[in-house]
C-alpha positions as CSV (number, residue, x, y, z in Angstrom):
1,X,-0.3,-15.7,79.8
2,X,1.5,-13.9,83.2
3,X,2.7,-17.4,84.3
4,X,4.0,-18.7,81.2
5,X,5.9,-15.9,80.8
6,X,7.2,-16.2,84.2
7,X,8.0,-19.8,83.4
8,X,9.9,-18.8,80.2
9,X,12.3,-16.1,82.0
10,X,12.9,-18.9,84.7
11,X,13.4,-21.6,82.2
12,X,16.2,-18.7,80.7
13,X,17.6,-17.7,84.0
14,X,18.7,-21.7,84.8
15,X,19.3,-22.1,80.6
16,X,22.1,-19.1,81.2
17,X,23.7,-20.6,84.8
18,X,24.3,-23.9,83.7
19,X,26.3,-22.6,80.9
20,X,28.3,-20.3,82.8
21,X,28.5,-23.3,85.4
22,X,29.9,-25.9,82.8
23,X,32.2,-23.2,81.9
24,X,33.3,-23.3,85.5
25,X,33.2,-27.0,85.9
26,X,35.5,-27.2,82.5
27,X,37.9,-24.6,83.8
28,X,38.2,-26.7,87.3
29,X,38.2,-30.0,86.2
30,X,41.2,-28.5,83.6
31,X,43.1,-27.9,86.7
32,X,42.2,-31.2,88.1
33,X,43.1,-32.4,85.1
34,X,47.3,-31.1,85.1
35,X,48.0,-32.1,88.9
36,X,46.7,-35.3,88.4
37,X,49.0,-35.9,85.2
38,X,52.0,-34.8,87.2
39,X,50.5,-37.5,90.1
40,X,50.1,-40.2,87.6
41,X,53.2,-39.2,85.3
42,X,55.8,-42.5,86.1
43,X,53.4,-44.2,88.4
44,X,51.4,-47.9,88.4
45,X,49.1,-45.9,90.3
46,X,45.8,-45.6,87.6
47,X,43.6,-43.3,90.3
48,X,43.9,-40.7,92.3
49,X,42.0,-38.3,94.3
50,X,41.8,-34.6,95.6
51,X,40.1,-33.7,98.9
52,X,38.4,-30.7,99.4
53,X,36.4,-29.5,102.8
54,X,33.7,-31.9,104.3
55,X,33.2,-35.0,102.2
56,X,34.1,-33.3,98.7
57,X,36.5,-35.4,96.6
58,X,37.8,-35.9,92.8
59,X,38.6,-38.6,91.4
60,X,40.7,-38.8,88.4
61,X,41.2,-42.1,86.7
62,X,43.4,-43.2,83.9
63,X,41.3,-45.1,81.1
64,X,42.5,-46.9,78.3
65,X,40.3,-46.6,75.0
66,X,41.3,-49.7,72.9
67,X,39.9,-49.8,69.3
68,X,40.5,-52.0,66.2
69,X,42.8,-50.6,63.3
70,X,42.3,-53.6,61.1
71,X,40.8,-56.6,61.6
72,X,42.8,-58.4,58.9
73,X,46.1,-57.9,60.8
74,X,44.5,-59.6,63.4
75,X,43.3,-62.6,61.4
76,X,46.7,-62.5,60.0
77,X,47.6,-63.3,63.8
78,X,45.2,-64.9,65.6
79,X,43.4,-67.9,64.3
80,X,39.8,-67.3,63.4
81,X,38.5,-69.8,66.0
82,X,40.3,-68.3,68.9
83,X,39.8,-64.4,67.0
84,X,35.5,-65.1,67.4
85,X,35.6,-65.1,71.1
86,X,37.4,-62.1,71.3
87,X,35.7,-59.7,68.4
88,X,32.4,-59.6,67.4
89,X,31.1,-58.4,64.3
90,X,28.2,-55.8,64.6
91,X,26.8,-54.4,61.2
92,X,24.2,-50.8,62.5
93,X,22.9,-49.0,59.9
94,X,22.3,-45.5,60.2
95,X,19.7,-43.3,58.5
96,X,21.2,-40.2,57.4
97,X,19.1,-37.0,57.7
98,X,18.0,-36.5,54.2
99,X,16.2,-39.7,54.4
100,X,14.8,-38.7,57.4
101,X,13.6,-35.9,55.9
102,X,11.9,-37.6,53.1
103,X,10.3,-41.0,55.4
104,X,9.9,-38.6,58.4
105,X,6.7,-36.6,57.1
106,X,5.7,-39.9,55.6
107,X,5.9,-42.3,58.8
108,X,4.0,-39.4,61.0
109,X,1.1,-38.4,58.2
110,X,2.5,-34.7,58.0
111,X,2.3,-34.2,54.2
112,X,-0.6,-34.3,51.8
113,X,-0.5,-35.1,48.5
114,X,-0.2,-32.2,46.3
115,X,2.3,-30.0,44.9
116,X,3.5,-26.5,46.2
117,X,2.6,-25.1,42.9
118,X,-1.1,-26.1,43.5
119,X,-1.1,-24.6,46.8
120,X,-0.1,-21.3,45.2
121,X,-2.6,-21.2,43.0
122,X,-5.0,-21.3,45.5
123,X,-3.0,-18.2,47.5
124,X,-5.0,-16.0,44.6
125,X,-1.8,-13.7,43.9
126,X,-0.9,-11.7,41.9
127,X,1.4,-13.2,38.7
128,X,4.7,-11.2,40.2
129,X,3.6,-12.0,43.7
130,X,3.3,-15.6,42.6
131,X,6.3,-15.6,40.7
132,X,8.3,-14.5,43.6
133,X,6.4,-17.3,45.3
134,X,7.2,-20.2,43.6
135,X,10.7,-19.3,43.9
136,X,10.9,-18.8,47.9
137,X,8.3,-20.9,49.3
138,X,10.4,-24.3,49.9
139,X,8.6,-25.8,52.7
140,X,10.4,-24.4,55.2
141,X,7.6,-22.9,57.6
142,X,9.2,-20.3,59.7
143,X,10.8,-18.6,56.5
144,X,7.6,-19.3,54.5
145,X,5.8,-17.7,57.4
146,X,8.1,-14.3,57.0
147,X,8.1,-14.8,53.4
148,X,4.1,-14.6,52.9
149,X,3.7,-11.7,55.4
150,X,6.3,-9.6,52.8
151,X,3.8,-9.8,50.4
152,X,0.6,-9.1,52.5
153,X,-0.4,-11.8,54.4
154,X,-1.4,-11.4,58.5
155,X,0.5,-13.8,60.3
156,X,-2.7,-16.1,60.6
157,X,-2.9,-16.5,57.3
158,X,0.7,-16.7,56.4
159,X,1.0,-19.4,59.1
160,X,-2.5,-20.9,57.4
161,X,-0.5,-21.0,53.7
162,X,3.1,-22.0,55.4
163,X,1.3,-25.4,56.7
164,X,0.0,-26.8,53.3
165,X,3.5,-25.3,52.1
166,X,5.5,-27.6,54.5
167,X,2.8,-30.7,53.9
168,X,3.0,-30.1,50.1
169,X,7.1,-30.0,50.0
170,X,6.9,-33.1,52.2
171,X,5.0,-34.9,49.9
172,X,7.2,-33.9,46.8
173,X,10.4,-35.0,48.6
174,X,8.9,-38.4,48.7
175,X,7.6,-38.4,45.3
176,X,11.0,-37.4,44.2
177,X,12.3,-40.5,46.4
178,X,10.3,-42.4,44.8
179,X,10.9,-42.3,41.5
180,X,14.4,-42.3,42.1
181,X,14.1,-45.8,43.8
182,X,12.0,-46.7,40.5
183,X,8.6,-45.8,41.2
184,X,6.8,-44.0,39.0
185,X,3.9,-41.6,41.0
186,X,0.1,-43.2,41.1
187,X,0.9,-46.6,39.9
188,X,-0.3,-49.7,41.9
189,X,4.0,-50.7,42.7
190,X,4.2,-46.4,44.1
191,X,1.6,-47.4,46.4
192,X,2.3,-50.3,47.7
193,X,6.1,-49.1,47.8
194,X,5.2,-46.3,49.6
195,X,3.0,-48.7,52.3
196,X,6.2,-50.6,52.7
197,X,8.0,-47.9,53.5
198,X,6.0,-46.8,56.3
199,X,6.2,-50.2,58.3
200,X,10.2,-49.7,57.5
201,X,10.9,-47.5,59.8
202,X,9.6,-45.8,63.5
203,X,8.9,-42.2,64.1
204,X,8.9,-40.6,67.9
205,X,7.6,-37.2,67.5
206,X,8.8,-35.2,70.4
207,X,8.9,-31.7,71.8
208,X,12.1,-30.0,71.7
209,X,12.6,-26.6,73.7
210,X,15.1,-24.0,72.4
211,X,15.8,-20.9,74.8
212,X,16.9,-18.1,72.8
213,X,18.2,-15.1,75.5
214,X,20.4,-12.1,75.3
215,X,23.8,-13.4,76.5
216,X,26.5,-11.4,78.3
217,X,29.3,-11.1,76.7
């Protein structure tokens, strides 16, 4: 327990430099940035560089970003047999993040098949305690987590609750998916939708680290 706490102020320490340094490196490169302009300004050049001591250089380049604004002005221009060599068509779909959030829980197995309602039933509360409850459990596990412990739970067992919480919102956000797209719950075309589904699309669970410090001002 020493070390990882030793790790963590370390990881916060280097978290805190590099932002001061790309605060730095920002403010430098800034002034970089204006002598090179007055360099470039009226010149063919398209590069030049800055010396410092020993072997330490910049190099500031000029780069032309050249993107389409219609690609019927150009047919209108260029024939189409000439126009194919020199544009290609790429069509990239994008999944937006609500559907990740519904296929997301699906594709990884994290969601079980029951309602939140039926989960707090089992919590045994108290009918104003579960009132409050259905109203501000939404799956959300670090708010369920504070939310349970308001109303008497240790943080084992709100954590314990908060889990089939999360798994039971999960599954009514693809139930609700569902039967948007048409499917109606526990018929033979749900299931085999929802076994479709899964072989749609990838999930790569990874571990993200967040550093949360006090910051100077």
């Amino acid at each position: 327990m020493d070390n990882i706490k030793k790790v963590v102020n370390e990881l916060a320490k280097w978290d805190a430099l590099m932002a001061d340094g790309r605060k730095e490196m920002n403010k430098h490169k800034l002034s970089i940035q204006n002598e090179a302009a007055s360099a470039l300004e009226n010149s063919k050049v398209k590069q030049v560089k800055f010396y410092g001591d020993d072997s330490n250089c910049a190099i500031v380049t000029t780069a032309e970003k050249v993107e389409l604004v219609s690609i019927e002005y150009l047919r209108g221009v260029i024939p189409e047999n000439i126009l194919k060599d020199f544009a290609k068509e790429e069509i990239q779909y994008k999944l937006t993040a609500p559907f990740k959030n519904v296929v997301g829980p699906l594709v990884s197995g994290n969601y079980t098949e029951r309602k939140v309602l039926d989960i707090i039933e089992e919590m045994n509360l108290s009918e104003g305690k579960a009132k409050v409850a259905k109203k501000k459990l939404k799956g959300n596990f670090e708010k369920d987590v504070e939310f349970l412990k308001t109303i008497g739970h240790s943080q084992e067992e709100a954590e314990h609750w908060a889990y089939f919480i999360t798994e039971a919102a999960a599954w009514e956000r693809i139930v609700n998916f569902m039967e948007v797209s048409g499917y109606e719950e526990g018929t033979p075309g749900f299931q085999d939708a929802i076994k479709k589904l899964k072989h749609a699309v990838i999930v790569d669970e990874t571990l993200k680290i967040g550093v949360e410090y006090e910051k100077d001002e």
